[in-house]
DRENDO-1510 file (C-alpha; in Angstrom, 1 decimal, always signed):
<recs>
REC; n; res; u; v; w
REC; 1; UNK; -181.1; -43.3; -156.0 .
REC; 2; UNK; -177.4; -41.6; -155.8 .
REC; 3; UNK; -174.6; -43.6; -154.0 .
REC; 4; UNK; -172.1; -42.2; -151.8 .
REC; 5; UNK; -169.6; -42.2; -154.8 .
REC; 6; UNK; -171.8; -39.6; -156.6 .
REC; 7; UNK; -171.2; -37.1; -154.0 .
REC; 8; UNK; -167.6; -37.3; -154.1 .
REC; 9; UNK; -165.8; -34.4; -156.3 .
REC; 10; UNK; -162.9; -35.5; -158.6 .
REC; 11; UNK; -160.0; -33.2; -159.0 .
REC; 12; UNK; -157.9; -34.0; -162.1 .
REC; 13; UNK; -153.8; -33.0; -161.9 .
REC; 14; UNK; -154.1; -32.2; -158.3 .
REC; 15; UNK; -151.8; -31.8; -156.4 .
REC; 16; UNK; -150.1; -32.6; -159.4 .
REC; 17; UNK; -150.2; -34.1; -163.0 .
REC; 18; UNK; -151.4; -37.2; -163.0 .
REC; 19; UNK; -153.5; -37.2; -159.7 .
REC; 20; UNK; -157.0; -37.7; -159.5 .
REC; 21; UNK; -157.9; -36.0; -156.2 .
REC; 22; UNK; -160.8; -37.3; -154.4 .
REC; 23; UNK; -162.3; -34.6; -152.1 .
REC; 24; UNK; -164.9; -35.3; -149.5 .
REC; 25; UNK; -166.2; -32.0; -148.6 .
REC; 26; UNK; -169.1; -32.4; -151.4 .
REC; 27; UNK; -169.9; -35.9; -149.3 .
REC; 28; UNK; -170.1; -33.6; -145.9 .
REC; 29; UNK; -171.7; -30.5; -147.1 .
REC; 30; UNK; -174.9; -32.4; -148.4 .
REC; 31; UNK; -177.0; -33.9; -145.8 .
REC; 32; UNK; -177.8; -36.9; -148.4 .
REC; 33; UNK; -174.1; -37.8; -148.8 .
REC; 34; UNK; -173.2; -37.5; -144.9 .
REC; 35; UNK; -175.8; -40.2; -144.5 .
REC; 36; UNK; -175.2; -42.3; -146.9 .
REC; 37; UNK; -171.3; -42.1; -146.3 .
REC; 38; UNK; -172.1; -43.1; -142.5 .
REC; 39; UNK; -174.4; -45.7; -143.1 .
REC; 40; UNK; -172.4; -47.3; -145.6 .
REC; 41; UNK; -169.5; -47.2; -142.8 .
REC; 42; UNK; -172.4; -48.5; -140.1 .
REC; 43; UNK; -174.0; -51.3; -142.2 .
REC; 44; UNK; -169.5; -53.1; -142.6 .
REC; 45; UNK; -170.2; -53.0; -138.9 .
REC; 46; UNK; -173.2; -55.1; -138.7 .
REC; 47; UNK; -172.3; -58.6; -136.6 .
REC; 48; UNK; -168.6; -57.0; -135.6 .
REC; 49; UNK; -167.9; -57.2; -131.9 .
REC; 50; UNK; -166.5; -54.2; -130.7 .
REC; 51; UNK; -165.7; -51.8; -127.8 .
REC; 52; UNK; -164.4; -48.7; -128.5 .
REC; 53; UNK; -163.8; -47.1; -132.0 .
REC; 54; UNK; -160.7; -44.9; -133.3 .
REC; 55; UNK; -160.5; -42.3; -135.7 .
REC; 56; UNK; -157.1; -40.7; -137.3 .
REC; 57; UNK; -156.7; -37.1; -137.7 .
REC; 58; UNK; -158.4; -35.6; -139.2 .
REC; 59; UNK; -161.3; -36.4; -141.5 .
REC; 60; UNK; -161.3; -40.1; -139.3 .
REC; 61; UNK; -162.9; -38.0; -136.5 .
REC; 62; UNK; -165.5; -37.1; -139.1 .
REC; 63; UNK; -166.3; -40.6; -139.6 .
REC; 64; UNK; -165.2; -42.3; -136.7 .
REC; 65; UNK; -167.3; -40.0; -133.8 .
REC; 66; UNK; -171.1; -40.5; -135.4 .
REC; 67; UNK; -170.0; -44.5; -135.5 .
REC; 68; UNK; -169.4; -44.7; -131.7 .
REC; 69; UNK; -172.2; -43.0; -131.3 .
REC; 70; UNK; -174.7; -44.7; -133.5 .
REC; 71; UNK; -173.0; -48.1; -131.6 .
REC; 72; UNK; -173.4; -46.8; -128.1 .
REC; 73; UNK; -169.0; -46.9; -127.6 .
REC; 74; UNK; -166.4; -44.6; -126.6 .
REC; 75; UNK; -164.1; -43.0; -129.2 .
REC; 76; UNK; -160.2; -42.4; -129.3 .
REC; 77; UNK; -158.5; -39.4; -131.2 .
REC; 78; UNK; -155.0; -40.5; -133.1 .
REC; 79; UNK; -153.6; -36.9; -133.1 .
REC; 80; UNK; -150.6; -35.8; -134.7 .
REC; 81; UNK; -147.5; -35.6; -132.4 .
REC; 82; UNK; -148.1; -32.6; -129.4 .
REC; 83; UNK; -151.7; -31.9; -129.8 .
REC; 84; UNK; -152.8; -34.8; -126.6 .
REC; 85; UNK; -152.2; -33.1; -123.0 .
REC; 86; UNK; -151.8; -36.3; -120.8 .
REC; 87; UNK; -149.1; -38.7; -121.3 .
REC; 88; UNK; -149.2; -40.3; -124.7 .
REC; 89; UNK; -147.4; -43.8; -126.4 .
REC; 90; UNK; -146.3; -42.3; -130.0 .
REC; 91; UNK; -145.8; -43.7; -133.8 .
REC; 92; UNK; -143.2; -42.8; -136.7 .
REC; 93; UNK; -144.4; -43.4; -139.9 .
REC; 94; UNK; -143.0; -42.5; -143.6 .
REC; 95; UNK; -144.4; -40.2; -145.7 .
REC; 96; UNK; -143.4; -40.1; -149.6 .
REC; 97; UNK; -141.4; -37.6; -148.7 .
REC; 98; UNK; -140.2; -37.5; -145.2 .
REC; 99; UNK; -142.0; -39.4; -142.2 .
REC; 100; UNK; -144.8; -38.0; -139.6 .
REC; 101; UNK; -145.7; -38.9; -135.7 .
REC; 102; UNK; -149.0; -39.8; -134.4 .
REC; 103; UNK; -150.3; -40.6; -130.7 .
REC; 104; UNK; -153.0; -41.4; -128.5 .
REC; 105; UNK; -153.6; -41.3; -124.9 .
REC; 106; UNK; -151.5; -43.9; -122.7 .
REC; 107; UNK; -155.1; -44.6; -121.3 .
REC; 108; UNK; -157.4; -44.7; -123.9 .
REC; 109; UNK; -156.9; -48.3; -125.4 .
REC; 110; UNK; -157.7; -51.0; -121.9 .
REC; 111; UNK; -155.8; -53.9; -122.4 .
REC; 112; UNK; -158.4; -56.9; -124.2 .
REC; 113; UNK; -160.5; -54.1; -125.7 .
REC; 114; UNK; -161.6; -54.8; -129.3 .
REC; 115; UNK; -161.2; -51.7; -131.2 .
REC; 116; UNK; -162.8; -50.6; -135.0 .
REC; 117; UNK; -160.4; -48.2; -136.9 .
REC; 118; UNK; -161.7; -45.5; -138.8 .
REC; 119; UNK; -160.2; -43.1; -141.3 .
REC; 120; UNK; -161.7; -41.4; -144.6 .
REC; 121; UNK; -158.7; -42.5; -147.1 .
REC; 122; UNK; -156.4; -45.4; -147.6 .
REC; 123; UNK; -153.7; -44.4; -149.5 .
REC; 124; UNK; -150.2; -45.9; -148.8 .
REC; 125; UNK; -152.0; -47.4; -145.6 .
REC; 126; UNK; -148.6; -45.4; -143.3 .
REC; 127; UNK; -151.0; -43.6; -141.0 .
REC; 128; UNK; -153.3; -46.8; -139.9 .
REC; 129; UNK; -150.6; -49.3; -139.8 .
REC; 130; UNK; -149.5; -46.6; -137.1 .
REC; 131; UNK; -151.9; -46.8; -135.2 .
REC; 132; UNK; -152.6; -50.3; -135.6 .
REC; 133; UNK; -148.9; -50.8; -133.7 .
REC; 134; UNK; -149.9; -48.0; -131.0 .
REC; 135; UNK; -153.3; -49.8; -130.2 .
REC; 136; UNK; -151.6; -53.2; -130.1 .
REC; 137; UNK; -148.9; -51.5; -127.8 .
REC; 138; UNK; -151.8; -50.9; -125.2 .
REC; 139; UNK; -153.2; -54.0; -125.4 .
REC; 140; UNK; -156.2; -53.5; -127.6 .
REC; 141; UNK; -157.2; -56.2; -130.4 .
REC; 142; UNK; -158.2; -54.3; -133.7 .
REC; 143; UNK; -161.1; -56.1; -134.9 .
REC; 144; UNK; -162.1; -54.2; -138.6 .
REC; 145; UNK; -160.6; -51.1; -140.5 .
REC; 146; UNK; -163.0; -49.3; -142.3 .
REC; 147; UNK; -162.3; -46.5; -144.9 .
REC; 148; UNK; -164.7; -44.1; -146.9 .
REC; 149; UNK; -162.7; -44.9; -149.7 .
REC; 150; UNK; -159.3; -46.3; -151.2 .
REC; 151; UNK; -157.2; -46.0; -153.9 .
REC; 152; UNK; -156.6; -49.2; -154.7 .
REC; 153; UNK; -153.4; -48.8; -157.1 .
REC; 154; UNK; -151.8; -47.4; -153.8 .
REC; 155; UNK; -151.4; -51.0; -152.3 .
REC; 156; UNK; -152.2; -49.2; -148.7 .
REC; 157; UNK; -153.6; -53.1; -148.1 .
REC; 158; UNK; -150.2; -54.6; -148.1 .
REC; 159; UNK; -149.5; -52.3; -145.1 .
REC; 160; UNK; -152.6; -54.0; -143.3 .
REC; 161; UNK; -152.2; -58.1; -143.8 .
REC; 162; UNK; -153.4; -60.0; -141.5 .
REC; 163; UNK; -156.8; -57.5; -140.4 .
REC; 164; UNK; -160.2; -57.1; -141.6 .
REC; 165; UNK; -160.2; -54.1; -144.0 .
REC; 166; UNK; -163.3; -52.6; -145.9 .
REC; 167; UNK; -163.8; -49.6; -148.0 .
REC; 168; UNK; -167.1; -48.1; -148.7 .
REC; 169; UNK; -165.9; -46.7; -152.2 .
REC; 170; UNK; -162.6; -48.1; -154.2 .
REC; 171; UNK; -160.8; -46.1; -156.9 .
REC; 172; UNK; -158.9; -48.6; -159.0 .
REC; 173; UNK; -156.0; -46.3; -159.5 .
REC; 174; UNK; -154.5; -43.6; -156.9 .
</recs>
């Protein structure tokens, strides 16, 4: 029987020497990798208390949307800055080179909602820790992060003390 893992492509020296890039696409296109994927995601669920789950742009939508669903809860989009059309609460986050902005709806998170936090990759950890701080700024309590997989030599963790984080896959190196 395959696990998720085996429907993930490996990319050596992309984007650059050195990099082992870790594309999902392979996991999507095949109907036996979607599932396992989400029900690996699903089953780090089982027992957790939860209202409302949110998923990063992109590939956290991906994830994140069939969740709610399979959970019977409502799910928030983290969107890069400009692409929300009601009045939004914003995060500024570094990127190896440079920094990036995400937000959400002023009225997504209620205050006391416990919120699940979805995403496909953990890398550096920037882009959750982001919105971490914009869900707490609404008065939701993140209750688990969950990734499709991490790279572990990353330390994206350190970024995330202090909250229940689980990866379905985890690459030793980055």
């Amino acid at each position: 029987m395959k696990k998720v893992e085996d429907y993930v492509r490996s990319i050596p020296d992309f984007p650059e020497p050195g990099i082992i890039f870790r594309d999902i696409t392979t996991v999507l296109q095949d109907p036996d990798g979607l599932k396992l994927a989400i029900d690996g995601l699903k089953e780090r669920l089982d027992g957790v208390d939860f209202d409302v789950v949110v998923g990063a742009e992109s590939r956290g939508f991906i994830f994140g949307a069939p969740l709610a669903y399979e959970f019977g809860k409502g799910f928030v989009p983290v969107r890069k800055k400009g692409k929300l059309p009601c009045e939004t609460v914003c995060a500024k986050y570094d990127l190896e080179y440079g920094s990036a902005e995400i937000e959400m709806h002023k009225d997504s998170i209620k205050p006391g909602q416990k919120v699940v936090v979805v995403d496909d990759l953990i890398a550096t950890g920037g882009t959750i820790e982001a919105a971490i701080k914009l869900i707490e700024s609404l008065g939701g309590e993140v209750v688990k992060v969950l990734f499709l997989m991490e790279l572990a030599g990353l330390n994206g963790r350190e970024k995330l003390k202090g909250y229940d984080v689980e990866s379905v896959i985890t690459y030793p190196g980055n």
